[in-house]
N, C-alpha and C positions, 0 to 999 in steps of 0.2 A: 504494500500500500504506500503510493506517496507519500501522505501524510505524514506516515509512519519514520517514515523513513528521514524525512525533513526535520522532525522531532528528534531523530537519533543525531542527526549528523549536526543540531543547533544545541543538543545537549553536551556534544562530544567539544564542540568548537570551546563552550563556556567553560568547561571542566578542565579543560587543558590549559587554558588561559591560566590557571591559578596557579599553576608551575609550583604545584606542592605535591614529591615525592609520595605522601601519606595519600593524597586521593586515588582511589580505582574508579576507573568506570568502564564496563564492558558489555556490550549488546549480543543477541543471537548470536549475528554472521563474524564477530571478531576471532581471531583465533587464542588468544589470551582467554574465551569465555572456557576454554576446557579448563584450564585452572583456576579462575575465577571463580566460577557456580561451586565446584563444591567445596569452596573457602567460606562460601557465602551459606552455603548450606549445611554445615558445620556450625556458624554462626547462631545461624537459625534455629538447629538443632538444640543448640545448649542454651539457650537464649531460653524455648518453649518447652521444653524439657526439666531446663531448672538446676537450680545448684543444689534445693533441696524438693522434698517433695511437695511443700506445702507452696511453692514456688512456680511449680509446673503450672502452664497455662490452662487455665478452667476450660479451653474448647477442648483440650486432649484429656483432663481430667478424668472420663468415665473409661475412656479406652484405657488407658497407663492404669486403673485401676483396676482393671479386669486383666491386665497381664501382671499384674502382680509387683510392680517396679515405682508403684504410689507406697508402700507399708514403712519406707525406711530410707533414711541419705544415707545407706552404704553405699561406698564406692561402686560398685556392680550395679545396684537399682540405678544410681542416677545416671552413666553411662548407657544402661537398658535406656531408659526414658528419653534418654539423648538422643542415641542411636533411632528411638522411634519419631521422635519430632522431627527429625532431620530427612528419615524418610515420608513422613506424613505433609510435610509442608512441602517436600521436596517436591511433589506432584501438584502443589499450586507454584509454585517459582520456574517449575519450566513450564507450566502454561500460560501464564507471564511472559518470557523468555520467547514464547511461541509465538504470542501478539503481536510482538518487535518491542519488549521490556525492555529493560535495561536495569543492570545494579551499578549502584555506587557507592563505596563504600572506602574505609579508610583505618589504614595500618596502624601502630602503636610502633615505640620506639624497637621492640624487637622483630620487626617484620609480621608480625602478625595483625591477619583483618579482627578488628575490633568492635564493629561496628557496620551494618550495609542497610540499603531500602533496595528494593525490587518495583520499579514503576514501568509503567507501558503509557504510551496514548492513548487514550480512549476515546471512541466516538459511539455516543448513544444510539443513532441512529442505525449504525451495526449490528452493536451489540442488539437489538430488536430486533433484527432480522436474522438472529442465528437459530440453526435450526431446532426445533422441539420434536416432542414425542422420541417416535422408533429412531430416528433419522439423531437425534441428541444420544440418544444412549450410543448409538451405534461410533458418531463422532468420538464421544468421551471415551471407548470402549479402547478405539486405538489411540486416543492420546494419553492413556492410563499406560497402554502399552510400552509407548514408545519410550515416556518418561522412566517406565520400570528398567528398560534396557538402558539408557541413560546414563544411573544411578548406578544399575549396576556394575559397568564400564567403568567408571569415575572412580577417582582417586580413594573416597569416601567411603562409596563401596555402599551395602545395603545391613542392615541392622541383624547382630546375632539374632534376634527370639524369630526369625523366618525359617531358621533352623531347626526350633521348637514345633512339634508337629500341632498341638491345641494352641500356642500360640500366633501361628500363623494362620488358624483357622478363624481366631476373633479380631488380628491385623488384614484376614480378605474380607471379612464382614463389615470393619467398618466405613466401606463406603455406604454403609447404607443410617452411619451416623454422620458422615462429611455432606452426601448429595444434598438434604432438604436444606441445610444450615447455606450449603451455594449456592443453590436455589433462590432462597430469603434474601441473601446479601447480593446477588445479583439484581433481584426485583426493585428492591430498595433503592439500590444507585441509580437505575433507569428512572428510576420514578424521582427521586429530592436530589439527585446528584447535577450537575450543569449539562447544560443541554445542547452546549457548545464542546469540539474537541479541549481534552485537558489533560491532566496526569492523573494517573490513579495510581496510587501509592499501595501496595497489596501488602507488603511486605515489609518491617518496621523491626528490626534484632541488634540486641549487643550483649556480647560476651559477657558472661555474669561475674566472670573474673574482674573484668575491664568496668563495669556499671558505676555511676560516680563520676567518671574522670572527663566527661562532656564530649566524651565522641561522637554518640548518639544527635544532641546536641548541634555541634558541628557539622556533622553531613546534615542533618535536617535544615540548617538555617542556608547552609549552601546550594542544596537541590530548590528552597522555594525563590533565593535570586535569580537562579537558573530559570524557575519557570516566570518569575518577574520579567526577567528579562525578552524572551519568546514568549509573552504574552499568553500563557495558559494559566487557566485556573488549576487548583488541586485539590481531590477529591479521597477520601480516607475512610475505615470502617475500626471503630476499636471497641474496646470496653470501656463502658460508661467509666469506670473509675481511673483512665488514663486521659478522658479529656481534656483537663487541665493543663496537661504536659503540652498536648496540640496548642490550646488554646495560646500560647504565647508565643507561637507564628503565626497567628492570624487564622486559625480554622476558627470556622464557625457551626455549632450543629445546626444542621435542617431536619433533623427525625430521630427520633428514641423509639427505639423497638427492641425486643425479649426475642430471645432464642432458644426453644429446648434440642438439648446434646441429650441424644436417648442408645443407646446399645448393653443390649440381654439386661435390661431392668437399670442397669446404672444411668441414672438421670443427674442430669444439671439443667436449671436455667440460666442464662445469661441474659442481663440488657448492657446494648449496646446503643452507639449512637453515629450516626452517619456525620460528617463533618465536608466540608467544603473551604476552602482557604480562595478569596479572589485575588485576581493580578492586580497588584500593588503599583504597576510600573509596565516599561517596554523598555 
């Protein structure tokens, strides 16, 4: 998609200008994404995952508690939970990646990523016209595929408990806790999100070692000059008790909405809130 593409190559131009060693930024077709993504997905893994358990993100919350790796922060459990967030989110970050996303993100002094966001272009009026029904399952069927081959390939690699034969039986079930929940947060954006091409920001991780030290921070306040500058607004989905942190770049919520996380009886509600950030500038 042009569009798309125009957004990569005005994101890339801005990013480079800062002539700071510590920023990444890497799209689809670059070749640096083979080791980017799953720096990035490592990130994100230990990020949602958690340094403890009571830390791990509430949407994986009933899954990680049904494999057993929510009872305790031994070493073992929370790399289990690691290893499972990294593949769990792992399959929305290359579908992202797929759009013509783009991560950026940003080192610490010993070379390691510390921090990244995963954003793509977005145009509503696409996203509306993608397909439903037979024809949706069937698309997501092989792009669940493709991402699984992916991950597998990659550095990263795929998480021990697949190994696990009843483990692996409640990790291919729960797509049928991820579908409704994308479903929802898809609906939602089309509907209170801009109605104009923008960023969507999917993706938001840092190192729970690294938490604190304003990395997070830092690449956030950089990607929304970037969108200041290219004239996009920026569009976001979190837990109502992180808005605050948005709120002090300029997001704005447009809708509060509950989400139930349900798989074999383990339930959680979450509300969340849709957020929007407008162009500041050009």
């Amino acid at each position: 998609d042009r569009r798309a593409w125009c957004s990569i190559g005005a994101a890339r131009q801005f990013f480079g200008r800062q002539n700071d060693p510590r920023i990444v930024f890497a799209s689809r077709t670059d070749e640096k994404i083979k080791d980017v993504s799953p720096d990035a997905r490592k990130v994100i893994g230990d990020a949602f995952g958690g340094k403890t358990a009571a830390a791990s993100d509430p949407i994986l919350r009933p899954l990680l508690t049904l494999l057993g790796c929510c009872m305790s922060d031994e070493r073992e459990s929370t790399k289990e939970r690691q290893e499972v967030a990294a593949f769990c989110f792992g399959f929305f970050m290359i579908e992202l990646l797929e759009k013509g996303g783009m991560i950026l993100a940003i080192n610490g002094p010993d070379g390691e990523m510390k921090s990244c966001i995963v954003f793509h272009e977005y145009q509503t009026e696409k996203e509306k016209a993608r397909p439903t029904g037979v024809w949706k399952k069937i698309f997501g069927f092989i792009r669940d595929v493709k991402a699984y081959i992916i991950m597998k390939g990659d550095k990263l690699g795929l998480p021990k408990a697949l190994g696990d034969k009843d483990k692996k039986k409640i990790l291919d079930e729960s797509d049928k806790m991820f579908a409704p929940f994308g479903d929802l947060i898809c609906k939602k954006h089309v509907k209170s999100g801009p109605q104009e091409p923008h960023w969507y920001i999917g993706i938001v991780a840092s190192d729970p070692e690294s938490q604190g030290q304003g990395y997070c921070k830092e690449i956030m306040t950089l990607l929304c000059c970037a969108a200041d500058e290219n004239g996009r607004q920026c569009y976001l989905e979190c837990l109502t008790k992180n808005r605050t942190f948005y709120e002090k770049f300029g997001f704005q919520a447009t809708e509060s909405f509950s989400i139930d996380i349900e798989l074999r009886g383990s339930k959680m509600t979450l509300s969340c809130v849709g957020m929007t950030r407008p162009c500041l500038g050009t």
